[in-house]
Rosetta silent file (secondary structure, phi, psi, omega in degrees, C-alpha in Angstrom):
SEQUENCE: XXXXXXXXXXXXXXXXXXXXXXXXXXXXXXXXXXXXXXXXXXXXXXXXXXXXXXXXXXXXXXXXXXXXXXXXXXXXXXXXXXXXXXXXXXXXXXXXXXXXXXXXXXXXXXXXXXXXXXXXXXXXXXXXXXXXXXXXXXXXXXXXXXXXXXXXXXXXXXXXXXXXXXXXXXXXXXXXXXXXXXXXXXXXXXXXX
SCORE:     score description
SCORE:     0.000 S_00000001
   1 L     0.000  132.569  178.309  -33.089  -77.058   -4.248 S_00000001
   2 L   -65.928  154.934  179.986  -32.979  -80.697   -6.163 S_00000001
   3 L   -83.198   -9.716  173.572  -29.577  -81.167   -7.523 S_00000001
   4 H   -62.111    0.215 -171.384  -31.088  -81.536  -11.279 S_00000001
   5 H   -90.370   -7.387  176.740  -31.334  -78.264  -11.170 S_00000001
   6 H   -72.005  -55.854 -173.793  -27.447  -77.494  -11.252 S_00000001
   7 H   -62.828  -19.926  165.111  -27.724  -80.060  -14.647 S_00000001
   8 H   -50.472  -57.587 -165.141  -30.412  -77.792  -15.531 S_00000001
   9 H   -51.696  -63.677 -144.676  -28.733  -74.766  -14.882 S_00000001
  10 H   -57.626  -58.092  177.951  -25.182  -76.127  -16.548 S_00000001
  11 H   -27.862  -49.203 -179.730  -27.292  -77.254  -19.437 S_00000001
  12 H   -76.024  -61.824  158.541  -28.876  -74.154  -20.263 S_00000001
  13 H   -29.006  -36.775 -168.225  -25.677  -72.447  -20.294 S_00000001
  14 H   -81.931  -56.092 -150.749  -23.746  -75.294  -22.651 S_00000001
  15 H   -63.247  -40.408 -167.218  -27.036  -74.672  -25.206 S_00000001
  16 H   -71.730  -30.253 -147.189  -26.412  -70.996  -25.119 S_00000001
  17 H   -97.443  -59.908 -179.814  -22.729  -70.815  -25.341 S_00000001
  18 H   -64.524  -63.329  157.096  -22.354  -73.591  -27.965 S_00000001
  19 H   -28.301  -56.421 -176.618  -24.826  -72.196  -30.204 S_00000001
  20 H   -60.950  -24.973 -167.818  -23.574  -68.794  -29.999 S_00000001
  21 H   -97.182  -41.465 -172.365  -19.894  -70.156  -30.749 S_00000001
  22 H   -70.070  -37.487 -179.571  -21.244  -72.355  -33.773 S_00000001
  23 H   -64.793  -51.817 -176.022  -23.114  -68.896  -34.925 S_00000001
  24 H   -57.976  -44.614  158.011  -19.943  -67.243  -34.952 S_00000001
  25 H   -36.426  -61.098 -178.170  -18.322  -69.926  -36.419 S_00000001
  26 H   -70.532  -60.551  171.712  -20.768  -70.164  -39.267 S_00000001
  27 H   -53.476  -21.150  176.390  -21.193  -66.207  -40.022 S_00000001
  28 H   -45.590  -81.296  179.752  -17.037  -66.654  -39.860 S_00000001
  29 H   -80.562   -1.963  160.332  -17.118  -68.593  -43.036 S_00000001
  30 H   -91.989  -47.874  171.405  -20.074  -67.371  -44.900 S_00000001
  31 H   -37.867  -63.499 -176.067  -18.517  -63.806  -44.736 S_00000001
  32 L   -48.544  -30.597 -167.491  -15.271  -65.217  -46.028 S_00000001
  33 L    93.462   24.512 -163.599  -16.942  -67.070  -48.668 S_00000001
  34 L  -124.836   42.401  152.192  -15.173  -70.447  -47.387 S_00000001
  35 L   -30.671  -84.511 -173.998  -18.233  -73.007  -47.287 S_00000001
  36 L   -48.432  -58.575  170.992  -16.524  -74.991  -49.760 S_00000001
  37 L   -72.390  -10.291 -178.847  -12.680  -74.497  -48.949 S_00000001
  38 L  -132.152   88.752  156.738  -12.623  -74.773  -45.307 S_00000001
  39 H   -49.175  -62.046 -176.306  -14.143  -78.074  -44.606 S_00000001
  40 H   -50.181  -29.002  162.611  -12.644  -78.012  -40.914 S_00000001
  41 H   -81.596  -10.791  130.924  -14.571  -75.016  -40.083 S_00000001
  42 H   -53.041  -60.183  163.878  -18.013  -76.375  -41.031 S_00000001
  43 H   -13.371  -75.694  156.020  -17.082  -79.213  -39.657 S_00000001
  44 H   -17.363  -75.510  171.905  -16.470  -77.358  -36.154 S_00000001
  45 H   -47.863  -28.052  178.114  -19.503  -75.709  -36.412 S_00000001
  46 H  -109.869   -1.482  140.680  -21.566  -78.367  -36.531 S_00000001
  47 H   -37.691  -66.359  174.519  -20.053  -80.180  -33.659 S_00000001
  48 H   -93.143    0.839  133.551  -20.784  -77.206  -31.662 S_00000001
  49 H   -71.033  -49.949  177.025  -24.180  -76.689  -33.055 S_00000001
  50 H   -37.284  -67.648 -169.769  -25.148  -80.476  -32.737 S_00000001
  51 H   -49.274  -49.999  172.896  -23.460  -80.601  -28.988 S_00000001
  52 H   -57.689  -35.363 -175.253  -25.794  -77.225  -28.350 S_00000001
  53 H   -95.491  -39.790  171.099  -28.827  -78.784  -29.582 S_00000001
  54 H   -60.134  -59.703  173.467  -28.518  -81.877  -27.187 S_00000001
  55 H   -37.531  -36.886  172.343  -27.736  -79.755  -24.217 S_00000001
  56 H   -78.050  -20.317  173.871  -31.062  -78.125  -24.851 S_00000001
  57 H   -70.151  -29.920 -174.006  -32.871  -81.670  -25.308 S_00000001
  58 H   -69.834  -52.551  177.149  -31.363  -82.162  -21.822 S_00000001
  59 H   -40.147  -35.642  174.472  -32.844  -78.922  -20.572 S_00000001
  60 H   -97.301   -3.211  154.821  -36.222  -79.173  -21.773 S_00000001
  61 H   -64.414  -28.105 -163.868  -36.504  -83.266  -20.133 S_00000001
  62 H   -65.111  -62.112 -176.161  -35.428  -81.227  -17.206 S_00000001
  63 H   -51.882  -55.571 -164.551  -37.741  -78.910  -17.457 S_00000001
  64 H     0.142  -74.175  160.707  -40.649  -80.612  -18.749 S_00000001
  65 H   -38.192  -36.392 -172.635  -42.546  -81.731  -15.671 S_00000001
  66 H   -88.736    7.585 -168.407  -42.643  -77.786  -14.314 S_00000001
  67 L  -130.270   19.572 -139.048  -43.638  -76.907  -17.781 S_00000001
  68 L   -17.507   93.593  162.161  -46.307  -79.724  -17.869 S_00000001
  69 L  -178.386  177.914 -165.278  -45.291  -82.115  -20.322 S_00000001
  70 L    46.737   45.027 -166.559  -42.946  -85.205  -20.644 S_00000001
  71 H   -60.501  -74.725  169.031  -43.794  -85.902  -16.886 S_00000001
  72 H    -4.036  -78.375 -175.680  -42.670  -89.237  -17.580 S_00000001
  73 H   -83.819  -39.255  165.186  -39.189  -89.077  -19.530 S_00000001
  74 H   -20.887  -87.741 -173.319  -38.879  -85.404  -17.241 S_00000001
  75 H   -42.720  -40.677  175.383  -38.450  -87.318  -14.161 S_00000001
  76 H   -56.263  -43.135 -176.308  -36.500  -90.029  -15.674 S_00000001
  77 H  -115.809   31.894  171.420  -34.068  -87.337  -16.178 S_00000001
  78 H   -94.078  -62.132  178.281  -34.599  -85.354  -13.411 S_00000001
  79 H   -59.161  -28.360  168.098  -33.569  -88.534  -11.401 S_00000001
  80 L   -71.687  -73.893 -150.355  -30.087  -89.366  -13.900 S_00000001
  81 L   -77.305   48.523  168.613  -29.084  -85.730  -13.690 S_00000001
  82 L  -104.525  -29.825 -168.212  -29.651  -85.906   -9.840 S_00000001
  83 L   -84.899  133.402 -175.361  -26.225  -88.425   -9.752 S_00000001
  84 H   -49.702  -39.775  170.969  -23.519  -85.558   -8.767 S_00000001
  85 H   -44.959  -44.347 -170.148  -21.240  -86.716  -11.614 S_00000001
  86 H   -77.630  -75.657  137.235  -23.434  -85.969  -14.313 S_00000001
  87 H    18.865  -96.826 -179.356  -24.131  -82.261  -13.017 S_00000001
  88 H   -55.071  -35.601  164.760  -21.065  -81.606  -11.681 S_00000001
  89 H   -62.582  -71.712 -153.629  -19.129  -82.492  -15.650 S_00000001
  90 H   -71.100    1.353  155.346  -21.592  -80.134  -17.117 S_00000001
  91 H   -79.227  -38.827  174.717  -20.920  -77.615  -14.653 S_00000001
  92 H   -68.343  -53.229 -177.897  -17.362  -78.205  -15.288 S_00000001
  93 H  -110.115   16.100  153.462  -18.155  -77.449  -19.146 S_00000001
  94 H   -51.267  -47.507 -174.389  -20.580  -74.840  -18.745 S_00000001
  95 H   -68.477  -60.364 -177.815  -17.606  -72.994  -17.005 S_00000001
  96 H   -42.560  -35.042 -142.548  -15.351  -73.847  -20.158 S_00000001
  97 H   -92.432  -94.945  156.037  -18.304  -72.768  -22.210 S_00000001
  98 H   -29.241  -67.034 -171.505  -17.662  -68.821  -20.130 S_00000001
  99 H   -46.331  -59.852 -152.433  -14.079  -69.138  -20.501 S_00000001
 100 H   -78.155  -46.885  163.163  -13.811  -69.537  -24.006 S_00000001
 101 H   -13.107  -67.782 -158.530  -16.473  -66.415  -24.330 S_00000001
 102 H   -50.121  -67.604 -156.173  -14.027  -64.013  -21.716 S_00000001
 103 H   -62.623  -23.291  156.550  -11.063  -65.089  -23.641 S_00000001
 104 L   -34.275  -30.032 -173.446  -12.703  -63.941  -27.302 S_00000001
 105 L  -113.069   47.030  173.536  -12.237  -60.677  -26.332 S_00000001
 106 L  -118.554  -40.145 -161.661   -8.585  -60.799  -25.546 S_00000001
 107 L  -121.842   50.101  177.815   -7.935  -62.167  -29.395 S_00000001
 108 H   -28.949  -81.260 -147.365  -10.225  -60.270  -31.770 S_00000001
 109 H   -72.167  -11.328 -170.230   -8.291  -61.050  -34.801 S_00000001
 110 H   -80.262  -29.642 -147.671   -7.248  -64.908  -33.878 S_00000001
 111 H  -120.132   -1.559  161.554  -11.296  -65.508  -33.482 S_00000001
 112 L   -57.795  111.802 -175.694  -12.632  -62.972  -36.083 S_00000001
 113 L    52.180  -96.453 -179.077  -14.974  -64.878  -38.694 S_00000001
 114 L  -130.363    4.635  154.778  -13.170  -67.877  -40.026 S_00000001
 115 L   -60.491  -21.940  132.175   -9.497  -66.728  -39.021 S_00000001
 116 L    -9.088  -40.500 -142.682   -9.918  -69.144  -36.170 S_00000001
 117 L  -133.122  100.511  140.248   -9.373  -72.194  -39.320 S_00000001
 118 L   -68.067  127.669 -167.788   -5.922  -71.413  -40.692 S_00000001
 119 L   -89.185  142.477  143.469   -6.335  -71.856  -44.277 S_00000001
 120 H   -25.422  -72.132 -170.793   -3.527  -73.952  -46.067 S_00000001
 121 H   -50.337  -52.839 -165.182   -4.144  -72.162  -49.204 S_00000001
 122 H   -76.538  -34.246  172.331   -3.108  -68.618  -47.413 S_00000001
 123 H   -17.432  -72.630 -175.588   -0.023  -70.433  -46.300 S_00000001
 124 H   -41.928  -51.932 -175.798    0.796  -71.442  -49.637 S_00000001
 125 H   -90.473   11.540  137.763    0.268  -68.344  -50.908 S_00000001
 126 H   -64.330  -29.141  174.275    2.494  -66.343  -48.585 S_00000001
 127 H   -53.317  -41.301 -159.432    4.899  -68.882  -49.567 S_00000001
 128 H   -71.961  -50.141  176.160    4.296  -67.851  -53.071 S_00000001
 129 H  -109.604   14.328  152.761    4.829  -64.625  -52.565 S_00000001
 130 H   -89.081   -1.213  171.970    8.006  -64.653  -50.624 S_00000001
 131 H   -79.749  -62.528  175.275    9.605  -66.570  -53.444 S_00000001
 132 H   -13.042  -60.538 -146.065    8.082  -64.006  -55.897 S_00000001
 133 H   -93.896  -44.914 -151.211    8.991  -60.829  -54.070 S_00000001
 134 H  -106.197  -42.177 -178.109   12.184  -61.969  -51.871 S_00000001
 135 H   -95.258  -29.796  148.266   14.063  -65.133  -53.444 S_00000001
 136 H   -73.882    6.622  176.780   13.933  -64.183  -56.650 S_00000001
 137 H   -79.455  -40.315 -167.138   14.584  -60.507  -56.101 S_00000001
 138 H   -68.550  -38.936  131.689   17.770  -62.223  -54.237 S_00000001
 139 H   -43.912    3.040  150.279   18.670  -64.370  -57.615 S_00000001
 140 H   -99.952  -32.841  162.822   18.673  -61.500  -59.946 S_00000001
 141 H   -75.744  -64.483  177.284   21.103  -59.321  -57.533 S_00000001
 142 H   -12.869  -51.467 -174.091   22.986  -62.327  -57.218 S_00000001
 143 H   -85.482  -20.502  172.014   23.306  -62.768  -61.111 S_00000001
 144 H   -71.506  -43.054  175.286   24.033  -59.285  -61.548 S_00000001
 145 H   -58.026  -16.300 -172.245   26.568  -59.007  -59.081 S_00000001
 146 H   -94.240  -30.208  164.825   28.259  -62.300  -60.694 S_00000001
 147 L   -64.693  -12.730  176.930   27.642  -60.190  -64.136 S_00000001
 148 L    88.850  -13.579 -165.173   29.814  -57.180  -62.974 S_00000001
 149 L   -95.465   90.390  175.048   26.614  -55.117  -62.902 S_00000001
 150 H   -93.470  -12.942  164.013   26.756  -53.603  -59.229 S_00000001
 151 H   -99.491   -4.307  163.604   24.388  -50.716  -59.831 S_00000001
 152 H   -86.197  -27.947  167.438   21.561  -52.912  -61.554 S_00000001
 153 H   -73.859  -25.957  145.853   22.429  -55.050  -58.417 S_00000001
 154 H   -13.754  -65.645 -163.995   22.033  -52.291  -56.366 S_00000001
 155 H   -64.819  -52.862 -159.797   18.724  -51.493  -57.824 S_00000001
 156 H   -71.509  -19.899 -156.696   17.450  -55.057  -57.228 S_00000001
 157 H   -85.040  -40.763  161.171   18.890  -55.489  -53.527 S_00000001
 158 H   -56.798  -38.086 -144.023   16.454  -52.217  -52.970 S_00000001
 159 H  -110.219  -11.566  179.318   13.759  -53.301  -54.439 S_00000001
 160 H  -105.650    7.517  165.708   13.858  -56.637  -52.864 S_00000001
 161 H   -63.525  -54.999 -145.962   14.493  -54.684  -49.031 S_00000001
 162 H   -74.884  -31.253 -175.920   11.305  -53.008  -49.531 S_00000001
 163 H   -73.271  -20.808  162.651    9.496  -56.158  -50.671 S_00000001
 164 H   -58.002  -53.601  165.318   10.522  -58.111  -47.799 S_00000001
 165 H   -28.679  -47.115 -148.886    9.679  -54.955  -45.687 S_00000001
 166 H   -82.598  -67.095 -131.987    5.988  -55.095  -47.665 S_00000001
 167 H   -75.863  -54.135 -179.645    5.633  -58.531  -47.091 S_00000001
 168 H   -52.793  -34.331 -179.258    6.828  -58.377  -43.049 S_00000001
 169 H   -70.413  -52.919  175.827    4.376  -55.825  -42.485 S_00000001
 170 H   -60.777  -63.241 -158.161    1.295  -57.267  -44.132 S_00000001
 171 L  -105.945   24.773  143.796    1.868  -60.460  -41.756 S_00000001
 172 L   -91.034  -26.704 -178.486    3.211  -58.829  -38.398 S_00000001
 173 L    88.964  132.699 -160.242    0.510  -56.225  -38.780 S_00000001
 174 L   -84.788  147.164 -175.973    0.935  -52.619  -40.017 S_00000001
 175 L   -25.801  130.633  175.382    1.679  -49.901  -37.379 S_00000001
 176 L    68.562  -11.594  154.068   -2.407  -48.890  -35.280 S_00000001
 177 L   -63.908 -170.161 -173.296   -3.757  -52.033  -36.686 S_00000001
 178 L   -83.944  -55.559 -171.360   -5.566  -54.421  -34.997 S_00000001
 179 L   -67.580    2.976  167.329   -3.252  -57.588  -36.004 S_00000001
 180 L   -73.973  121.785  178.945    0.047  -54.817  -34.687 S_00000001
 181 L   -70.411  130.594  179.214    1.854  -56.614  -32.420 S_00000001
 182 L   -91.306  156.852 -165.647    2.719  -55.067  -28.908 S_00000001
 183 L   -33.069  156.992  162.472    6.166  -54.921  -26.669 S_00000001
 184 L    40.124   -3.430  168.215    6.969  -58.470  -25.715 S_00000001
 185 L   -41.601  -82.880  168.862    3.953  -60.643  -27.922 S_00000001
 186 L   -30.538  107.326  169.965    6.816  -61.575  -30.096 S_00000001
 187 L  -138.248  144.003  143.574    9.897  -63.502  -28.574 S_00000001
 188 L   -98.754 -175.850 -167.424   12.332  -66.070  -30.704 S_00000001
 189 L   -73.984  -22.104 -131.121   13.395  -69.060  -29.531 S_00000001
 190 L  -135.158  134.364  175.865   16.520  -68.465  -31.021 S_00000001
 191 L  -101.220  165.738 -152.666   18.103  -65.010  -30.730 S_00000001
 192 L  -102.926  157.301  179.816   19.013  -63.864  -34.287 S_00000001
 193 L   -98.654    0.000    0.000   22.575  -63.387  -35.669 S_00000001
């Protein structure tokens, strides 16, 4: 067997892989609605669509000649992708190409639609709503308790348990969900006091 046919081979793989990862990408963020708001994830996508569509221009000069056309520029790159080096990288990210596949189905929810692209914006607005729910629930028992009023702080110390509780849940993942975290995911760096 000629050795273009391993760049062939590699080639064909990289088109398929990268495409399929750009589709995913791209149905990611049209489901979400986040064309517009997640630049980096278009962005992505068309990297790995672009990257996919060259690997297949290498694949069909490979092919060409057996498929009788391009004899000319065929051979020409039948004879580059002949040098072991060339080949042998795109074998190398062919494999990477399969890797990142396998490992999709270890992290449904990190690689589901356009969760892949942490948005800013949902930062912010967990941010938003742990002042909302948690530091000002903590500032109103605070002022009550400084106010003599230990059973409206009472009330507020509850009500700001459960929204921290609400709030913990929603972004650790509620009990049988997908996003529920299992024994040992979770370690801190730090153990808490």
């Amino acid at each position: 067997m000629s050795t273009w046919v391993f760049g062939a081979i590699a080639n064909g793989v990289i088109f398929v892989a990268y495409l399929a990862i750009a589709y995913s990408i791209f149905s990611g963020i049209w489901q979400a609605g986040q064309w517009q708001q997640n630049p980096l994830a278009v962005a992505t996508g068309l990297i790995f669509f672009t990257c996919g569509v060259g690997h297949g221009f290498h694949l069909v000069h490979l092919l060409g000649p057996s498929l009788g056309f391009d004899a000319v520029g065929g051979e020409a790159a039948r004879i580059e992708f002949g040098e072991w080096h060339l080949w042998a990288w795109d074998g190398i990210t062919a494999g990477v190409a399969v890797w990142y596949w396998t490992l999709r189905g270890r992290f449904p929810a990190l690689v589901r639609g356009a969760a892949l692209f942490e948005d800013m914006r949902e930062r912010q607005r967990q941010a938003l709503e742990i002042h909302d729910n948690v530091v000002q629930g903590l500032v109103k028992t605070k002022l009550a308790l400084d106010l003599g009023r230990t059973e409206e702080g009472g009330k507020e110390v509850e009500e700001t348990l459960e929204a921290s509780r609400k709030i913990i849940r929603e972004l650790l993942g509620e009990p049988g969900s997908e996003h529920e975290l299992g024994p040992g995911e979770l370690r801190r760096e730090v153990p808490a006091s």
